[in-house]
N, C-alpha and C positions, 0 to 999 in steps of 0.2 A: 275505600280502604277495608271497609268491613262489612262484604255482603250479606255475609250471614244474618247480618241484623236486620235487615232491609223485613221480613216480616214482621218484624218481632217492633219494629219501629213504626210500620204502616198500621198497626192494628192500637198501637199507643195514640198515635196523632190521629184517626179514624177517629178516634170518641169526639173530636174537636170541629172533624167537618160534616155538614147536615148536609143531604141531597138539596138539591136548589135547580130550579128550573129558570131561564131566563128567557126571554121576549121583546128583542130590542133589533136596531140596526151595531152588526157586528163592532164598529167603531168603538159602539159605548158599551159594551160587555168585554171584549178579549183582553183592549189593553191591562197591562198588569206590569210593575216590575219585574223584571226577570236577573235574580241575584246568580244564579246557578249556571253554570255553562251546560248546551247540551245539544244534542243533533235528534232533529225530525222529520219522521215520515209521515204522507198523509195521503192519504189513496179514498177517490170518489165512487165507489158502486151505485147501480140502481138502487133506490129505497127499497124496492120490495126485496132485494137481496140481502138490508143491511145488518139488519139482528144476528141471521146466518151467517155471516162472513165475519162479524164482530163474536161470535160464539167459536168461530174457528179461529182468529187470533188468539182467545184465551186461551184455548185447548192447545193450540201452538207454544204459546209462552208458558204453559204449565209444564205440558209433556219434554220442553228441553229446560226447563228449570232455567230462565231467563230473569236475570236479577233484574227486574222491574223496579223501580220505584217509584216513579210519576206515573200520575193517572192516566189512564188512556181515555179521549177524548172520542167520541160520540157523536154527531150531531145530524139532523135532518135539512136538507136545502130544499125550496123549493126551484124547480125548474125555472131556467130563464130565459130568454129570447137572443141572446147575446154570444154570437157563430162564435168566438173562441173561449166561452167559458167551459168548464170541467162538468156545469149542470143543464148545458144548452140543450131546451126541450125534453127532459126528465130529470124528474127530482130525485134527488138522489141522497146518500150517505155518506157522510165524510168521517172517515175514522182518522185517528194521528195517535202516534207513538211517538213519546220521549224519551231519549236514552242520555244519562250524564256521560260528558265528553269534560276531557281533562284541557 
């Protein structure tokens, strides 16, 4: 209802969340409540492309002034042996975007 806010509230609630690295089987790190409705994307590149390609969604979401609010999601896989996974035989990066849906 009220974009405008959306920085002015992400730098408020920032003082409350500390960087945190995690190291587990995905099971026991993702689950979470999910109170908020909302649609995502999530697209796998090469690792060695991921910094790059996570540098150019920002510069994407800055340059059209895209009301973000959730964090966008990061993460390194390692390769797996497994013909129809998204990391079969190179490890890769997984980026995901949240957008609130009504």
């Amino acid at each position: 209802k009220f974009p405008a806010l959306n920085p002015h509230l992400q730098k408020l609630l920032g003082v409350f969340v500390k960087p945190t690295t995690y190291v587990d089987w995905s099971s026991k790190i993702f689950p979470t409540p999910r109170h908020t409705r909302f649609n995502e994307m999530e697209y796998q590149i090469p690792a060695t492309q991921g910094l790059a390609c996570l540098d150019e969604v920002i510069y994407t979401l800055r340059q059209h002034k895209a009301p973000v609010f959730f964090p966008i999601e990061y993460r390194y896989v390692k390769g797996d042996d497994i013909w129809l996974s998204p990391f079969y035989q190179q490890d890769s990066a997984s980026i995901s975007i949240h957008q609130y849906h009504k």
